[in-house]
PDB file of N, CA, C and O in Angstrom, chain B, residues numbered from 101:
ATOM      1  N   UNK B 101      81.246  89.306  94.674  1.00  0.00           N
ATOM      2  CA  UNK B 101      82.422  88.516  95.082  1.00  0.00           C
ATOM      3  C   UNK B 101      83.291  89.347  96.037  1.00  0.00           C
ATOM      4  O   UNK B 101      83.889  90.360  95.673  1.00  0.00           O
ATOM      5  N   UNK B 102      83.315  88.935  97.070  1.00  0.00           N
ATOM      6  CA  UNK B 102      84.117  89.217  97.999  1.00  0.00           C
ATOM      7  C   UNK B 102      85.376  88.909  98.974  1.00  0.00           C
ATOM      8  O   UNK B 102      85.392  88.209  99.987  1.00  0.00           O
ATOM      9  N   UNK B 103      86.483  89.679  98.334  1.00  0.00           N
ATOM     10  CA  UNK B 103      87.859  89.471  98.060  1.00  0.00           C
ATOM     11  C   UNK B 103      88.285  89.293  99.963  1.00  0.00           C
ATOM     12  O   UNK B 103      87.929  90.097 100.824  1.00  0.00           O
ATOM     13  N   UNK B 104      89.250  87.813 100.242  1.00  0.00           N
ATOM     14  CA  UNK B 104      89.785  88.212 101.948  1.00  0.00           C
ATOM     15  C   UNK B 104      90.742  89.293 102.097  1.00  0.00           C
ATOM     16  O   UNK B 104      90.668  90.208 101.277  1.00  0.00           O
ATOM     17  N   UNK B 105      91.359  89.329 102.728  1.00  0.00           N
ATOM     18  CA  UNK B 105      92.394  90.355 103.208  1.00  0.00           C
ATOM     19  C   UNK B 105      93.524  89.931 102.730  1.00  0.00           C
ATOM     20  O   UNK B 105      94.291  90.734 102.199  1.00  0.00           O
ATOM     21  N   UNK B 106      93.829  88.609 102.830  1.00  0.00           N
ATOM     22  CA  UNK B 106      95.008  87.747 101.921  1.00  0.00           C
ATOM     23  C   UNK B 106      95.248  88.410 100.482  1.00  0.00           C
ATOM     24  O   UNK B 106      96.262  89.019 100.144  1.00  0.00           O
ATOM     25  N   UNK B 107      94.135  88.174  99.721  1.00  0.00           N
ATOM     26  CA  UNK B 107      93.723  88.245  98.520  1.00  0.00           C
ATOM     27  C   UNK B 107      94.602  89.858  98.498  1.00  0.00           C
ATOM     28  O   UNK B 107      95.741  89.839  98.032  1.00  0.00           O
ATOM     29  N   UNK B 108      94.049  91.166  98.993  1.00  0.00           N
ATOM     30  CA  UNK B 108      94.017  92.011  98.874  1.00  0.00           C
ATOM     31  C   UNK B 108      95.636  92.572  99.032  1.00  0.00           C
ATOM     32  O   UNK B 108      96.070  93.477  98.319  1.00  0.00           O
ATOM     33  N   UNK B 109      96.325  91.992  99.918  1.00  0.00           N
ATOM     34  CA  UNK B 109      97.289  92.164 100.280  1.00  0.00           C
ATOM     35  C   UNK B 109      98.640  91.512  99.366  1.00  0.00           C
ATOM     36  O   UNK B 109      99.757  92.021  99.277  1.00  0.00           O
ATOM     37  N   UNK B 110      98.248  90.469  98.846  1.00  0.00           N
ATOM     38  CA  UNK B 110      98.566  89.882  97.554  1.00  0.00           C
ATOM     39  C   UNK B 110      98.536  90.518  96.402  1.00  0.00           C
ATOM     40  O   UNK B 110      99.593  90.583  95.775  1.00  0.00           O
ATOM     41  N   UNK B 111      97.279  91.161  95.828  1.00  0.00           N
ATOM     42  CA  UNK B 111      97.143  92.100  95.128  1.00  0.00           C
ATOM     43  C   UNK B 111      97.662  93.152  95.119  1.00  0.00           C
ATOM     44  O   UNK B 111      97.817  93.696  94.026  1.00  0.00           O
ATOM     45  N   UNK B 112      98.219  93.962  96.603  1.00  0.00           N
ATOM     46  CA  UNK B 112      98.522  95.100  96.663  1.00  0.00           C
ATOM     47  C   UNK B 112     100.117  94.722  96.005  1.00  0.00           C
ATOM     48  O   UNK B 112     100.564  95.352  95.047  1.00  0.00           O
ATOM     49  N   UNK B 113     100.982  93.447  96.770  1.00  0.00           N
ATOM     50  CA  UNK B 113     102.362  93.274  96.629  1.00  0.00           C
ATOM     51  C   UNK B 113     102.496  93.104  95.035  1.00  0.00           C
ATOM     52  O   UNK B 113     103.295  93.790  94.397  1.00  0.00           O
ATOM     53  N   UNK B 114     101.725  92.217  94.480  1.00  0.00           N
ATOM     54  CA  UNK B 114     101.667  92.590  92.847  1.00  0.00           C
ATOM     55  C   UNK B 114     102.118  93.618  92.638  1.00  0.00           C
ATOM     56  O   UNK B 114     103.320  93.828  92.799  1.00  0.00           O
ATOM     57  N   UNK B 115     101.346  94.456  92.259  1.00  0.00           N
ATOM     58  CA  UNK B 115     100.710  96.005  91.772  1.00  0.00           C
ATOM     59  C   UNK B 115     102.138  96.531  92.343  1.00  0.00           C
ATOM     60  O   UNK B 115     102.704  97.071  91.392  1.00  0.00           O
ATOM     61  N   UNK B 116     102.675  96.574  93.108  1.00  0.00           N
ATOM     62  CA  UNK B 116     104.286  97.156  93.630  1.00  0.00           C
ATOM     63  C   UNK B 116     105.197  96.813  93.088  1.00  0.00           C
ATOM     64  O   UNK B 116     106.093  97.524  92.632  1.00  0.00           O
ATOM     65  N   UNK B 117     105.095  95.519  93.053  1.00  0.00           N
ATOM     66  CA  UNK B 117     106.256  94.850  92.231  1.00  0.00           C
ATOM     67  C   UNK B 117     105.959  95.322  91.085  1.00  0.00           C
ATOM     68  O   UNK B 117     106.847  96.116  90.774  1.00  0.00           O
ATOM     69  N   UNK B 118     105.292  95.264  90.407  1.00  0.00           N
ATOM     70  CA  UNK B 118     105.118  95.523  88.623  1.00  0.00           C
ATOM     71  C   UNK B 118     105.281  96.877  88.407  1.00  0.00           C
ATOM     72  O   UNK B 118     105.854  97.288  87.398  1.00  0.00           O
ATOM     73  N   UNK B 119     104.853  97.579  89.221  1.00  0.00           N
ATOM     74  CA  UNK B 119     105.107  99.146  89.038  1.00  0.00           C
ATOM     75  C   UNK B 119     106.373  99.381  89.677  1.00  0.00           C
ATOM     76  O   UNK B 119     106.233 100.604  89.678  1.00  0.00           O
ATOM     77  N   UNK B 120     107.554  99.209  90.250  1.00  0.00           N
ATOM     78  CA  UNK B 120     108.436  98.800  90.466  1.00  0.00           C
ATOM     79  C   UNK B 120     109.453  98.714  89.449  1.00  0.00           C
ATOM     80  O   UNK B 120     110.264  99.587  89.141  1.00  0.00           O
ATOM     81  N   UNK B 121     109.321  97.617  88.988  1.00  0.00           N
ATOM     82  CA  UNK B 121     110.115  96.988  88.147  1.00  0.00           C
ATOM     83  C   UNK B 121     109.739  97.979  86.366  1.00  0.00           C
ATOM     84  O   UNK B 121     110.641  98.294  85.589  1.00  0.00           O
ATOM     85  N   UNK B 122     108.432  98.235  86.158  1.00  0.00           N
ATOM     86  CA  UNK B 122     108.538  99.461  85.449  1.00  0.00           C
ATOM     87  C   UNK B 122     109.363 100.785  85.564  1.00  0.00           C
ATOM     88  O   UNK B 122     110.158 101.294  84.774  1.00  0.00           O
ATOM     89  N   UNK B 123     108.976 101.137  86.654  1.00  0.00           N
ATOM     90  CA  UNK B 123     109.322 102.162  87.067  1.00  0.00           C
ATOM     91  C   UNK B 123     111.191 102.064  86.718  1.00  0.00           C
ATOM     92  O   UNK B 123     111.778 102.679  85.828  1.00  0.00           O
ATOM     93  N   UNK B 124     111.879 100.986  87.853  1.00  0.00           N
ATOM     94  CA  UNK B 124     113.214 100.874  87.253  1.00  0.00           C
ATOM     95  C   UNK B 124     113.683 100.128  85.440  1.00  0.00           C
ATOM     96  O   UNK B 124     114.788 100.273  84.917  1.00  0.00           O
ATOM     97  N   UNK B 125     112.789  99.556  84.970  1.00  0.00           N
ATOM     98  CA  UNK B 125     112.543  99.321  83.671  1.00  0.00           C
ATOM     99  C   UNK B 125     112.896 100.728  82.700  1.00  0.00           C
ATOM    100  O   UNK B 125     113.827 100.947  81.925  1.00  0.00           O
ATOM    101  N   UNK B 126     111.792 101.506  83.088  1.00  0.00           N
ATOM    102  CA  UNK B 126     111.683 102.756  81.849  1.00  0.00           C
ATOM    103  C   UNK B 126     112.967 103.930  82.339  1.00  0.00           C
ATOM    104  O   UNK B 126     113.450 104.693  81.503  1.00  0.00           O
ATOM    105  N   UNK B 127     113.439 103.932  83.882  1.00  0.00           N
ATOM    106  CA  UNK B 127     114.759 104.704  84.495  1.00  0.00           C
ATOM    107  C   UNK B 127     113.929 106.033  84.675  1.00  0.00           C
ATOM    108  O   UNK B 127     114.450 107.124  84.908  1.00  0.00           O
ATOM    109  N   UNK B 128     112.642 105.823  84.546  1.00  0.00           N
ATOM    110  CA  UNK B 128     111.987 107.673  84.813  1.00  0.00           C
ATOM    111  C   UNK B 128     111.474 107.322  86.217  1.00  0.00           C
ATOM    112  O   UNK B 128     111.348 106.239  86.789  1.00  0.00           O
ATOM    113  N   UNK B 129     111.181 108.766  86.640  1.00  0.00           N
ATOM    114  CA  UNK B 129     111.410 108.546  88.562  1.00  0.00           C
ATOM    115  C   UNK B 129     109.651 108.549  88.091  1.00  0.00           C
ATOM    116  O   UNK B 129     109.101 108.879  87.041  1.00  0.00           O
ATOM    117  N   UNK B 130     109.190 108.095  89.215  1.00  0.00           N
ATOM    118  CA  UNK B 130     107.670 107.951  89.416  1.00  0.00           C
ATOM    119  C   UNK B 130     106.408 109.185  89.313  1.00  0.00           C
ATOM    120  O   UNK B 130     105.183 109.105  89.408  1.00  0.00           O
ATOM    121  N   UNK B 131     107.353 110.349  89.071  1.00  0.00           N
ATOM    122  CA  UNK B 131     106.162 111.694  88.968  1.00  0.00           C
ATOM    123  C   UNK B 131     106.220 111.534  87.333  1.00  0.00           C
ATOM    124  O   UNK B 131     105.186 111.481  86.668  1.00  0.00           O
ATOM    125  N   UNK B 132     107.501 111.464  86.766  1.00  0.00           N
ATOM    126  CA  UNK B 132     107.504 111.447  85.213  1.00  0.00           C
ATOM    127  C   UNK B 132     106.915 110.403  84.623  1.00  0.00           C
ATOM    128  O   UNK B 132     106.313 110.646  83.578  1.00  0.00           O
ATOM    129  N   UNK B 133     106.927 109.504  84.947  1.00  0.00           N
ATOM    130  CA  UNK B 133     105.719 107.658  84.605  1.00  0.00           C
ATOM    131  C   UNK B 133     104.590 108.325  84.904  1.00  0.00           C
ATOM    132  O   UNK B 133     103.882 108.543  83.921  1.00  0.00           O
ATOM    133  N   UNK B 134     104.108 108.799  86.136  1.00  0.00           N
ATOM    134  CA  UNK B 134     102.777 109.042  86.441  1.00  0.00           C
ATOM    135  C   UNK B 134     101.922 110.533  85.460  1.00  0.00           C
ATOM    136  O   UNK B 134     100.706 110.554  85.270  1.00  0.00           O
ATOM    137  N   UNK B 135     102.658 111.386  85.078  1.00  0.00           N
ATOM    138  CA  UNK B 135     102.356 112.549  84.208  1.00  0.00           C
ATOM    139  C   UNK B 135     102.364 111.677  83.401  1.00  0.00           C
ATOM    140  O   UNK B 135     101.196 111.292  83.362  1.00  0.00           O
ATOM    141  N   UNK B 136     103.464 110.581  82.090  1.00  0.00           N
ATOM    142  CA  UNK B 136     103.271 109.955  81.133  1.00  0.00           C
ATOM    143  C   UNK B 136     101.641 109.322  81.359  1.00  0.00           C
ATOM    144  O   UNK B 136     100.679 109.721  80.702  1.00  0.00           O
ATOM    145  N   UNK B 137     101.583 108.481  82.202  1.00  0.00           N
ATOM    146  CA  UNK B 137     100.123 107.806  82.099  1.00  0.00           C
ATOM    147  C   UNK B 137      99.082 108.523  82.101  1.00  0.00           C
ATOM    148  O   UNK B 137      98.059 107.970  81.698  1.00  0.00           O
ATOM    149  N   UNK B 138      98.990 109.952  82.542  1.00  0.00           N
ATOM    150  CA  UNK B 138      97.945 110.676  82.662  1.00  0.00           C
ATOM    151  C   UNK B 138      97.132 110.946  81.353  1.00  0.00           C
ATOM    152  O   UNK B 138      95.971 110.710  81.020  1.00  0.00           O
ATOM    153  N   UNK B 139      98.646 111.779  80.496  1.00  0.00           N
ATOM    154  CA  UNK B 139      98.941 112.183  79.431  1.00  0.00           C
ATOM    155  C   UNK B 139      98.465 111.401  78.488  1.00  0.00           C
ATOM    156  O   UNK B 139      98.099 112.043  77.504  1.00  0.00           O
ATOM    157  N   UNK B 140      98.264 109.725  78.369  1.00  0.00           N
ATOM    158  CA  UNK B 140      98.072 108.645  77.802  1.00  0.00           C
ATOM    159  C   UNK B 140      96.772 108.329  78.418  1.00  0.00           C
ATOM    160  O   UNK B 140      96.489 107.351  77.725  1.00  0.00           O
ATOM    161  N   UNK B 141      95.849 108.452  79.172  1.00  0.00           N
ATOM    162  CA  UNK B 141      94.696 108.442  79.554  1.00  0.00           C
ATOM    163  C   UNK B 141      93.696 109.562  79.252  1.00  0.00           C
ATOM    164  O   UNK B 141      92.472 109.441  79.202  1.00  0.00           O
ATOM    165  N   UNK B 142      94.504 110.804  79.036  1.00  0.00           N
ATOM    166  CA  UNK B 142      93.908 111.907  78.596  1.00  0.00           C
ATOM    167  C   UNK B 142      92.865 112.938  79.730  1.00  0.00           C
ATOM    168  O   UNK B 142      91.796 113.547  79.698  1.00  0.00           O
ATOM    169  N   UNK B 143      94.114 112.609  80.792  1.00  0.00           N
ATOM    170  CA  UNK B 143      93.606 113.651  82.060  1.00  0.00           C
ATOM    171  C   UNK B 143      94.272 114.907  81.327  1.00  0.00           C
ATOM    172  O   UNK B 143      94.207 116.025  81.837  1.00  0.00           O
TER     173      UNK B 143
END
């Protein structure tokens, strides 16, 4: 299945918004979210 450019670009604005709105959600700047998820993935 092969996604258009629409699709993708749609997808990308998602994925921003939601991480976004987390990001100002939890008030931690984006290196401290991103170490949390690591940490929680078990890099």
């Amino acid at each position: 299945m092969r996604l258009q450019r629409q699709d993708w670009i749609a997808l990308a604005l998602f994925v921003a918004v939601a991480l976004g709105g987390l990001w100002l959600w939890t008030g931690a700047g984006p290196v401290v979210w991103l170490t949390n998820f690591a940490i929680m993935c078990g890099f």
